[in-house]
C-alpha positions, -999 to +999 in steps of 0.1 A: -438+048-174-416+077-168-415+097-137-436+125-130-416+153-113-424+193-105-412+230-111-420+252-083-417+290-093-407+314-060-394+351-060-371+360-033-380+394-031-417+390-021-400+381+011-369+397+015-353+363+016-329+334+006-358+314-004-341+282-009-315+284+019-342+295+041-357+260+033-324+244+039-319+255+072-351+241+084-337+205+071-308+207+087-324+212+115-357+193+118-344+166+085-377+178+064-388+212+051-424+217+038-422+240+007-455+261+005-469+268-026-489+300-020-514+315-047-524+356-043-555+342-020-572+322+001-599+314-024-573+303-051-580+267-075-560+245-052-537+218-065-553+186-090-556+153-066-552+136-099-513+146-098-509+146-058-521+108-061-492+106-095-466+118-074-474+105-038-476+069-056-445+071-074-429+078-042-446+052-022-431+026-053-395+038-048-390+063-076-373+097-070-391+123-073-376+159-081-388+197-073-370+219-095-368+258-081-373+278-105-366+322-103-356+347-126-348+328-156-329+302-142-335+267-121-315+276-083-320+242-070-329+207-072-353+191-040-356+156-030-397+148-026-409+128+000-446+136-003-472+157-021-496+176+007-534+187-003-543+224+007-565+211+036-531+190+053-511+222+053-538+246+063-546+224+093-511+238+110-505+204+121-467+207+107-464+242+106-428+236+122-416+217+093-427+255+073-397+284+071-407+312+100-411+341+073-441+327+054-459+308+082-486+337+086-496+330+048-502+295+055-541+300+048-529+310+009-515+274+007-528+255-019-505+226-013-471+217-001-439+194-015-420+177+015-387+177+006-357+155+028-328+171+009-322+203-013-290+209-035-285+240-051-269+244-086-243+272-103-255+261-138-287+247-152-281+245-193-278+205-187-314+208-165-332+230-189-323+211-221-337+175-202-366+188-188-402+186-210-435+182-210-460+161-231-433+149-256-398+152-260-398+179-288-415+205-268-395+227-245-405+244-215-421+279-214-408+286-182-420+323-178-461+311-176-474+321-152-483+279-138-471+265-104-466+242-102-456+230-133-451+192-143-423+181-165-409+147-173-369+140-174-354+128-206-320+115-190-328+107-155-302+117-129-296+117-095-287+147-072-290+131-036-275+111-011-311+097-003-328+073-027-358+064-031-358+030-013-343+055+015-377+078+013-400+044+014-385+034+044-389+067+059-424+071+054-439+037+061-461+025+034-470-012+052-505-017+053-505-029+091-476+004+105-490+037+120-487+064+094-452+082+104-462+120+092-457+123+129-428+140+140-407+126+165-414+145+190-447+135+187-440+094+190-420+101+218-448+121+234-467+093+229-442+065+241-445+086+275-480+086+273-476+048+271-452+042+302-470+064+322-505+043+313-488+010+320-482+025+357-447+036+354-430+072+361-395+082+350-374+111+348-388+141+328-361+139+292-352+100+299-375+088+270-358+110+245-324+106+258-329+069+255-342+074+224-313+096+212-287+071+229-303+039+206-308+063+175-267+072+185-256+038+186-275+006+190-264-004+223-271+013+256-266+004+288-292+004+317-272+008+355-287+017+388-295+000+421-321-028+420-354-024+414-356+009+403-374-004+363-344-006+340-360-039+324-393-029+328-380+008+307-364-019+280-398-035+279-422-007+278-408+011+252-399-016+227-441-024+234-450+012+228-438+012+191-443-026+184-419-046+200-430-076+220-425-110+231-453-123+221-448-112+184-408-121+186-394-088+182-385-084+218-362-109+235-350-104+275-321-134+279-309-135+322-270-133+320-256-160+342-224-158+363-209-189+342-209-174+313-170-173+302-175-171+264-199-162+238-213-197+230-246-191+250-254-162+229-237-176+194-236-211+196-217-237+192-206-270+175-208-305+194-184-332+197-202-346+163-194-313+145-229-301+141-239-267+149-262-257+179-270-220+174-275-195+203-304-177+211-288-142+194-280-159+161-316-178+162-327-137+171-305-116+143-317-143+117-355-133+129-345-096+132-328-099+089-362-115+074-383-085+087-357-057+084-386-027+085-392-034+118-371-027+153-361-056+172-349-053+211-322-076+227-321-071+262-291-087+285-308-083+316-280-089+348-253-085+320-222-077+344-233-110+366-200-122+342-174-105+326-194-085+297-153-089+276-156-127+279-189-133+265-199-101+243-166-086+230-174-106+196-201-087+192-194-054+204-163-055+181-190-069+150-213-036+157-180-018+151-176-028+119-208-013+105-209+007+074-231+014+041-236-013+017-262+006-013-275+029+017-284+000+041-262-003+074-243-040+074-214-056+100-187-080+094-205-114+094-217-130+130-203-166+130-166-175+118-172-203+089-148-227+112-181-226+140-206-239+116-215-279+102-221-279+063-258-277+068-260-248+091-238-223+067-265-219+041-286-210+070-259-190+094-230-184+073-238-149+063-261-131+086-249-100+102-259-078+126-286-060+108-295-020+112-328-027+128-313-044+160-310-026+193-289-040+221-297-031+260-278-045+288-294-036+326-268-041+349-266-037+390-230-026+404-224-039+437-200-063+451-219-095+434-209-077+398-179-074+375-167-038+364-174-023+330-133-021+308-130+011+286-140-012+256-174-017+269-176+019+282-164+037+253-192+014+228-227+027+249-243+055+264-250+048+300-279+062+313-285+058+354-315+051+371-307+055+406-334+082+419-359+071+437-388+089+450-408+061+470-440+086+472-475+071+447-501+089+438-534+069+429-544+086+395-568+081+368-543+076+337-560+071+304-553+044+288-527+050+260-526+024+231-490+013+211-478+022+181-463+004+149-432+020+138-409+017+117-374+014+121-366+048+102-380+059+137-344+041+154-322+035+123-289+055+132-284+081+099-245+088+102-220+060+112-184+086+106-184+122+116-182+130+074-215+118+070-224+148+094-218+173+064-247+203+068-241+204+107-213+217+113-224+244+134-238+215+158-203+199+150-179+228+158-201+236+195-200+198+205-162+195+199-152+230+216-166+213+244-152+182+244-117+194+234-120+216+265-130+180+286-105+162+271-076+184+282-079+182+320-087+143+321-053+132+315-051+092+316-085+090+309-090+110+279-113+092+255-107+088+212-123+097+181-156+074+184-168+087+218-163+124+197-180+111+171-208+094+190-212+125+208-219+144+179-246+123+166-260+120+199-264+163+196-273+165+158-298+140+158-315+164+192-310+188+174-328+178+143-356+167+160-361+195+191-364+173+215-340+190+243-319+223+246-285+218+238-269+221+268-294+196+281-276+170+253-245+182+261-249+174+300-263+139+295-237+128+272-210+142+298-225+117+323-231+092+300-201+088+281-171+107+298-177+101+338-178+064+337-144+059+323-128+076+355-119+058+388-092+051+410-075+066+446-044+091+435-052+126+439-047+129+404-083+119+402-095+145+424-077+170+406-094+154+376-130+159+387-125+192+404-111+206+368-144+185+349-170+206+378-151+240+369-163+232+334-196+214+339-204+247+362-197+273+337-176+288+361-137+283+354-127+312+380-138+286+411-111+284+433-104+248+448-076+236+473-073+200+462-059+192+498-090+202+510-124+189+509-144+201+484-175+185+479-198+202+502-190+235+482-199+215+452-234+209+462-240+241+469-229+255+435-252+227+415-283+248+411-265+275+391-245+250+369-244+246+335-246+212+329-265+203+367-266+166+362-230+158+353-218+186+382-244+168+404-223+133+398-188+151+400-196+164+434-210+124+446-179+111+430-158+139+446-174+132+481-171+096+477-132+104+471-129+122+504-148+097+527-130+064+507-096+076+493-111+060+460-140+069+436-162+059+406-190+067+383-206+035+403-219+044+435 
């Protein structure tokens, strides 16, 4: 049966607008637009649920499904269609932010809506008009009725988008025993929260969605702070809150021990009779591959009681070699072929480190622990939780319930910077900054993937509204630049008074670097710019003065 698609008919001028760049400007921002379409009043025929059902259904089975933009005589544009809303979903304002600013008031004129995950606009549509028709293939389109939507058939199929329909599928959840996902991000985190805090657990207000953004980033993170303070327990709790558990195999804590000296723990390995033993990640990858719309969580809890380089390198250097394979996210094989027996390779030989598996490492820095290299550091955001506030209030929490998600809700959406293409305002902002960072830190200057990683880490806040951008901007500083620096030449101090001028927005401080300097530090956090990392400069910087050396491990 061929695919049903639609032409939706829009004048600019009613608005005063750029209808369909208005449209894509809400995409690049929130990755969805909701096109309206709006009859002369409120009491208008609304839309047939005979052919929202058609279209909704051909999406849910893979198909693309295609809004043409019709104005003036001419098709503008081409949409991508990831669902077909009645005229009671849009009315109820429950996505009015997915809606362009200049027509929200007339939302109440809606007779329905087309979500729509990409739009591409087009110079010349002779090839589009001649393919398009109706109820056979001799009759051509009267595109100057006065019907919209219209609903038109393709005689030559063709593709426009970078998304697929497989793509749209897996971003909208269609198995029977997931959560609908029509939810915006913002609202699953909201609810994640919700979760912790109903299990009995407070953290920082903008830790769930910068652990969030630092999985969606990259799929490994790392957990650091003093003991005690619920870096496992934060692992836990949120892979529960959108499905993840032990119970059900999709959550896996392993204790690192201090023997470990290489990666057959974790991998495997073959015995003096040459058969293959595999390790409690391959047995977990395997698991994660067979059921790849769901998240799995692989916590290394303790993982700097050994050297992280002598037992995980393999694999940090196998998540580096992800890349697209017919849209879905693959890695270099696991397991070298010389590791496995003849039986095991049908089983082992060609898993890989699939796109639904997240990697979390908790880790304690004190003299009992090994230090993080650069090679660690420059693969994961670390996030700190090292505030305490001992004080409890006894509350009556209502009791919050977890979610099934799918892993469109993690999946990272650009591995390279040019898959970034529509962001490049986001782009240009994030690398001012970080070219300005990257000058003064000498020695420790970091390369093109924490650049990159930095930029998804702000486009993908972006997208979803989940923090101002300074906010992303300041977490990322701490997270990714001030753990690479340490050591006890003045060159450091020099180093981390130039970083606070930055992080303070105020590159007319004046600092004598023979002097001490920290004390004047803390008193200039409240107005800073980006207050955590210049909180963390001014510890490091203090720590410098009292010590004669410093690191981002206190």
């Amino acid at each position: 049966m061929e695919a049903m698609h639609v032409v939706l008919k829009y004048n600019d001028s009613l608005y005063s607008v750029d209808t369909i760049e208005e449209h894509i400007n809400v995409i690049k921002k929130k990755g969805k637009v909701i096109w309206g379409i709006i009859k002369p009043n409120e009491n208008s025929p609304g839309i047939g649920r005979d052919k929202i059902k058609t279209i909704n259904d051909q999406i849910q089975n893979g198909i693309e499904i295609k809004a043409f933009f019709y104005n003036q005589g001419h098709i503008r544009g081409i949409g991508l269609i990831s669902r077909f809303w009645d005229r009671d979903e849009m009315r109820n304002g429950q996505y009015i932010e997915f809606i362009p600013e200049y027509y929200r008031s007339d939302i109440n004129k809606c007779v329905g809506g087309i979500e729509l995950r990409e739009i591409t606009k087009i110079d010349d549509d002779s090839f589009e008009r001649e393919n398009l028709y109706q109820h056979d293939r001799t009759e051509r389109i009267n595109f100057g009725n006065q019907v919209n939507p219209m609903y038109v058939f393709e005689k030559e199929p063709r593709s426009y988008f970078s998304k697929k329909g497989s793509d749209i599928i897996e971003d909208i959840e269609v198995k029977e025993d997931m959560e609908n996902t029509y939810n915006t991000i913002k609202d699953e985190i909201t609810n994640i929260k919700n979760y912790i805090r109903s299990s009995g657990f407070l953290y920082d207000d903008n830790l769930i969605e910068n652990y969030y953004l630092s999985l969606k980033t990259k799929p490994f993170l790392i957990l650091a702070g003093i003991s005690g303070t619920g870096k496992s327990k934060l692992a836990r709790l949120f892979a529960e809150a959108i499905g993840a558990t032990a119970e059900n195999g999709r959550f896996k804590l392993v204790p690192v021990r201090p023997d470990w000296s290489d990666s057959t723990d974790l991998l495997g390995y073959k015995d003096l009779n040459g058969r293959f033993h595999p390790g409690v990640l391959t047995t977990f990858v395997k698991d994660a591959m067979e059921n790849p719309q769901k998240p799995y969580f692989f916590v290394l809890d303790e993982m700097n009681l050994a050297r992280v380089e002598y037992y995980f390198s393999d694999v940090l250097s196998i998540i580096e070699s992800r890349n697209k394979v017919n849209k879905t996210i693959v890695t270099d094989r696991l397991l070298n072929r010389e590791l496995l027996d003849k039986d095991s390779f049908s089983e082992y030989g060609d898993i890989y480190i699939p796109d639904n598996l997240y990697f979390i490492g908790t880790v304690n820095m004190d003299e009992t622990t090994f230090p993080f290299s650069k090679k660690v550091l420059d693969r994961a955001n670390v996030i700190e939780l090292s505030d305490v506030d001992l004080d409890y209030a006894f509350e009556d929490v209502e009791e919050v319930s977890p979610k099934t998600l799918n892993n469109a809700f993690l999946r990272s959406d650009f591995l390279m910077l040019k898959d970034c293409a529509g962001y490049d305002d986001i782009v240009d902002d994030t690398i001012s900054i970080l070219k300005n960072i990257n000058v003064v830190l000498g020695y420790y200057r970091f390369g093109y993937r924490v650049r990159d990683e930095i930029c998804f880490y702000t486009i993908y806040n972006s997208m979803h509204g989940l923090m101002d951008f300074d906010d992303a901007m300041d977490y990322e500083i701490l997270q990714k630049i001030l753990p690479r620096i340490n050591g006890s030449s003045i060159s450091i101090k020099k180093i981390l008074i130039e970083l606070f001028k930055i992080c303070s927005g105020n590159l007319e401080n004046r600092f004598d670097y023979d002097s001490d300097v920290s004390e004047k530090m803390f008193e200039e956090i409240a107005n800073a710019k980006y207050r955590k990392s210049c909180e963390k400069i001014a510890f490091m910087t203090r720590r410098y003065e009292e010590d004669g050396f410093t690191s981002y491990w206190l």
